[in-house]
C-alpha positions in Angstrom: 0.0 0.0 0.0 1.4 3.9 -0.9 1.1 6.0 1.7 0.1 9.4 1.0 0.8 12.7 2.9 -2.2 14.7 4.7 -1.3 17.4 2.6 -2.1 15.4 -0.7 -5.5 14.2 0.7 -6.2 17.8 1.3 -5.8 18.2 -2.4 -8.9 16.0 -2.9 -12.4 17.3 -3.4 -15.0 14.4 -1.9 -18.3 15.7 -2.0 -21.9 14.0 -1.8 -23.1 13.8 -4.9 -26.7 13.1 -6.7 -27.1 11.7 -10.1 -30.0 13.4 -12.0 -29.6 11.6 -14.8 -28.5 8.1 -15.6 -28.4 6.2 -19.1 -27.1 3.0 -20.8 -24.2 3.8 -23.5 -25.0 1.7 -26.9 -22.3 -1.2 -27.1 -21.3 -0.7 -23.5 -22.6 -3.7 -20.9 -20.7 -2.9 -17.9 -20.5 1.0 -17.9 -23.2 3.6 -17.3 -23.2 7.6 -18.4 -24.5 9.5 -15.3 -25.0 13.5 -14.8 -24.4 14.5 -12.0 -24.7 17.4 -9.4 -22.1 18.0 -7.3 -23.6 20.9 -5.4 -24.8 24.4 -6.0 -26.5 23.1 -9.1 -23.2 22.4 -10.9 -23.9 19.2 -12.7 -20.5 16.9 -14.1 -21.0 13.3 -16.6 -19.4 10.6 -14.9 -18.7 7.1 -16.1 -20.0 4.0 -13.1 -19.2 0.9 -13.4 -21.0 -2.4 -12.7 -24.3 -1.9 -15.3 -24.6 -5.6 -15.4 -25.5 -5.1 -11.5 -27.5 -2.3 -11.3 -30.2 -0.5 -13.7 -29.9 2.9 -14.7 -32.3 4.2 -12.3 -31.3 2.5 -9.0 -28.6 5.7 -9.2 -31.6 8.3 -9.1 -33.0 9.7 -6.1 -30.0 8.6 -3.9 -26.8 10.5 -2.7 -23.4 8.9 -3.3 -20.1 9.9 -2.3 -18.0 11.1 -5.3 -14.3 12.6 -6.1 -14.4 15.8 -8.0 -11.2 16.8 -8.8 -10.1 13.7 -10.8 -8.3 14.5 -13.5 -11.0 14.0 -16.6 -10.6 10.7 -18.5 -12.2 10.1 -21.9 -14.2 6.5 -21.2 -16.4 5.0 -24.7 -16.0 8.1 -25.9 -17.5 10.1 -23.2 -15.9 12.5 -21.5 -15.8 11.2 -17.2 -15.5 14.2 -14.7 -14.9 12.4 -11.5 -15.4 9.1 -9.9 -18.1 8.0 -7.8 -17.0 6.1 -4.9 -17.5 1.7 -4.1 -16.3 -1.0 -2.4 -15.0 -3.5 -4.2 -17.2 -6.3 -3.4 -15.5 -9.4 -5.6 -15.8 -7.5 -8.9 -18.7 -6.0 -8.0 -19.1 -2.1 -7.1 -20.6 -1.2 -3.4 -21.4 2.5 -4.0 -21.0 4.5 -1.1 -24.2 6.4 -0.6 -24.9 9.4 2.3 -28.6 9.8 3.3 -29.0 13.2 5.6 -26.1 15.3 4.3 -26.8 18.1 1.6 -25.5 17.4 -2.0 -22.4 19.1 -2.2 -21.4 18.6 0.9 -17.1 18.0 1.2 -16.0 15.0 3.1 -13.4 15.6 5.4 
């Protein structure tokens, strides 16, 4: 395991997160496209994994922690502007999910 200093996990922007939008991409089995707001009304696409577990709209109407500052990364052609967060559960994700705190709110 790397160990990290605290002051590059205070580079790192965790926030909860709610997807307003979620959609199959055509070809893709395993990856979902997700908008997302991250607070204030900003809304970012994100790429999830694990489609072949969960449908498209088991991400609405729930809060999940997410990383915002991640680097973008271009994903079946779709542009991915942070990460939400899982357990790795043998292959399959556990997303991470907040149910009183405000979207947008940083975890510290």
């Amino acid at each position: 395991m790397e160990v990290i200093s605290y002051e590059e996990f205070k580079k790192m922007d965790i926030r909860v997160v709610q997807p307003v939008k979620a959609e199959t991409i055509s070809g893709r089995g395993r990856i979902l496209k997700l908008t997302v707001d991250i607070g204030s009304g900003e809304m970012r696409t994100m790429i999830a994994g694990g489609a072949e577990y969960y449908k498209p709209e088991s991400f609405l109407e729930k809060k999940f922690v997410a990383l915002i500052n991640l680097a973008p990364r271009t994903i079946a052609g779709v542009a991915s502007q942070g990460m939400l967060l899982a357990a790795d559960a043998g292959g399959k994700p556990m997303w991470l999910t907040v149910e009183d705190a405000p979207v947008g709110s940083r975890i510290t």
